[in-house]
C-alpha positions as CSV (number, residue, x, y, z in Angstrom):
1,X,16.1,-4.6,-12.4
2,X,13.0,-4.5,-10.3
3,X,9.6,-2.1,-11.0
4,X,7.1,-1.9,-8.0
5,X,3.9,-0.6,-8.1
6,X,2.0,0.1,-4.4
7,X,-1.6,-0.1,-4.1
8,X,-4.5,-0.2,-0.9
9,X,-4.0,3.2,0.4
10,X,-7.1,5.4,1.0
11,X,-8.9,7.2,3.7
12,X,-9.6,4.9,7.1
13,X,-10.9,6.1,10.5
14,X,-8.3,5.7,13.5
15,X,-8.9,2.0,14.7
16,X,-9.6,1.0,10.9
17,X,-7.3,-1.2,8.9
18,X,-5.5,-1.1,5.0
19,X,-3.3,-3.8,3.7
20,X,-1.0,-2.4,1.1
21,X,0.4,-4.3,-1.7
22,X,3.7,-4.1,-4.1
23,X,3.5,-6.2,-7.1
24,X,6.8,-6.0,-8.3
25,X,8.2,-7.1,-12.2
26,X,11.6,-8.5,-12.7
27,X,13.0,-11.9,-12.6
28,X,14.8,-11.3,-9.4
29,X,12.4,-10.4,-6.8
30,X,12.5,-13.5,-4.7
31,X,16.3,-12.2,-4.3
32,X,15.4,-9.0,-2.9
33,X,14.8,-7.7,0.7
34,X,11.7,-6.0,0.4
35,X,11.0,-2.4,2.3
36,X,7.8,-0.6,3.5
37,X,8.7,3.7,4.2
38,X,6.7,6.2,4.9
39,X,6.5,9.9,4.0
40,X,4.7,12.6,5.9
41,X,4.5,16.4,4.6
42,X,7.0,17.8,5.9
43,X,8.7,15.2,6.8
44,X,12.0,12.7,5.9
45,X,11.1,9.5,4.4
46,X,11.0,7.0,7.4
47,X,11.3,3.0,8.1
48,X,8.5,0.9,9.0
49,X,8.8,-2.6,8.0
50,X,11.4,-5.2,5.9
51,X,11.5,-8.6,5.0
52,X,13.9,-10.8,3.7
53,X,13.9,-13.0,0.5
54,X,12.8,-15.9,2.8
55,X,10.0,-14.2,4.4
56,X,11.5,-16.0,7.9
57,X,12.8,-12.4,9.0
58,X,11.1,-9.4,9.3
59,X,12.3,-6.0,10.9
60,X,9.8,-3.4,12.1
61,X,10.1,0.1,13.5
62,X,9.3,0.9,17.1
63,X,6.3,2.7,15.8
64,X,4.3,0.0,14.3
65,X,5.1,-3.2,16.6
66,X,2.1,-5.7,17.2
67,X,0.3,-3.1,15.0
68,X,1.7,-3.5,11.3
69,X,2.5,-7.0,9.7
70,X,4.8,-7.5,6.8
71,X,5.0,-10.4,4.2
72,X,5.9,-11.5,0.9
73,X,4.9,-14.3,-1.8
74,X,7.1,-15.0,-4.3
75,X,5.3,-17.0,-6.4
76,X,3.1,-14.0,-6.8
77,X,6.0,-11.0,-6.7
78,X,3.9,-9.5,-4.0
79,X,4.7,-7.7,-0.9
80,X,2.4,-7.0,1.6
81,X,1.3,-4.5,4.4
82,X,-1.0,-5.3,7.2
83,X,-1.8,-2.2,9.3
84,X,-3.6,-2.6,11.8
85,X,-5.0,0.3,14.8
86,X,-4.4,2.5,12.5
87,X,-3.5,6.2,14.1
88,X,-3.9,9.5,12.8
89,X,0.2,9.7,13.5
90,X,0.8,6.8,10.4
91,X,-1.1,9.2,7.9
92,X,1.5,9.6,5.7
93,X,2.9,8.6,1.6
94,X,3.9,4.4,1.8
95,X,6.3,3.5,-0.2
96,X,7.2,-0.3,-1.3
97,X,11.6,-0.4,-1.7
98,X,13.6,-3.5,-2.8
99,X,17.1,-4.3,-1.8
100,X,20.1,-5.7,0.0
101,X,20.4,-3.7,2.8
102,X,22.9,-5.1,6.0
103,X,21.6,-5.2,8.5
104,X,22.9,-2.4,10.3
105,X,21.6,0.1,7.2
106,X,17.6,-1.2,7.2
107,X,16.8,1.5,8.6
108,X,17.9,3.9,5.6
109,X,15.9,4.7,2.9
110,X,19.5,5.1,0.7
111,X,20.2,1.3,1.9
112,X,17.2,0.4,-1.3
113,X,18.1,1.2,-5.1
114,X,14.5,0.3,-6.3
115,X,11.2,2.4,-5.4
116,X,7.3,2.5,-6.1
117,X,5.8,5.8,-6.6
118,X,4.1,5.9,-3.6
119,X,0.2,5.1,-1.7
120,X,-1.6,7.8,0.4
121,X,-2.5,6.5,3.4
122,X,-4.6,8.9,5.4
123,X,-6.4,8.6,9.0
124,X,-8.9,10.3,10.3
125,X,-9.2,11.4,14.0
């Protein structure tokens, strides 16, 4: 069993940076493939970033390339987010997921059992 909790979200000018964190609890988490989503009003709950228990392999959608960065310590069961050049387009709810996804199922939000309750990231034009 994992709990995550997100945090770093707020309001940021386009150009501006966050870094988002996910402490999570459990004895596990260095076992678990970590997940950053996003969800816009309106929207369905998309992919942005993963990284595996080793922190050697990361997955990113198109999206956020050379933008966002994704990492992990263990000794700390903490995830992090990175987001860089931020865009009014990457205003959204981020959300921190833990898994085992293959993978050819990264990509899919029903891939992770285990979800924070969410960070409001909002940028401003």
């Amino acid at each position: 069993q994992v709990q995550l909790v997100e945090s770093g979200g707020g309001l940021v000018q386009a150009g501006g940076s966050l870094r988002l964190s996910c402490a999570a609890s459990g004895r596990t988490f260095r076992n678990f493939a970590m997940g950053w989503f996003r969800q816009a009003p309106g929207k369905d709950r998309e992919f942005v970033a993963l990284i595996r228990w080793s922190g050697d392999s990361t997955n990113y959608a198109d999206s956020v390339k050379g933008r966002f960065t994704i990492s992990r310590d263990n000794a700390k069961k903490t995830v992090y987010l990175q987001m860089n050049s931020l865009k009014p387009e990457d205003t959204a709810v981020y959300y921190c997921a833990a898994g085992h996804p293959d993978d050819t199922v990264v990509y899919k939000a029903l891939a992770y059992p285990y979800w924070g309750q969410g960070t409001q990231v909002t940028v401003s034009s």
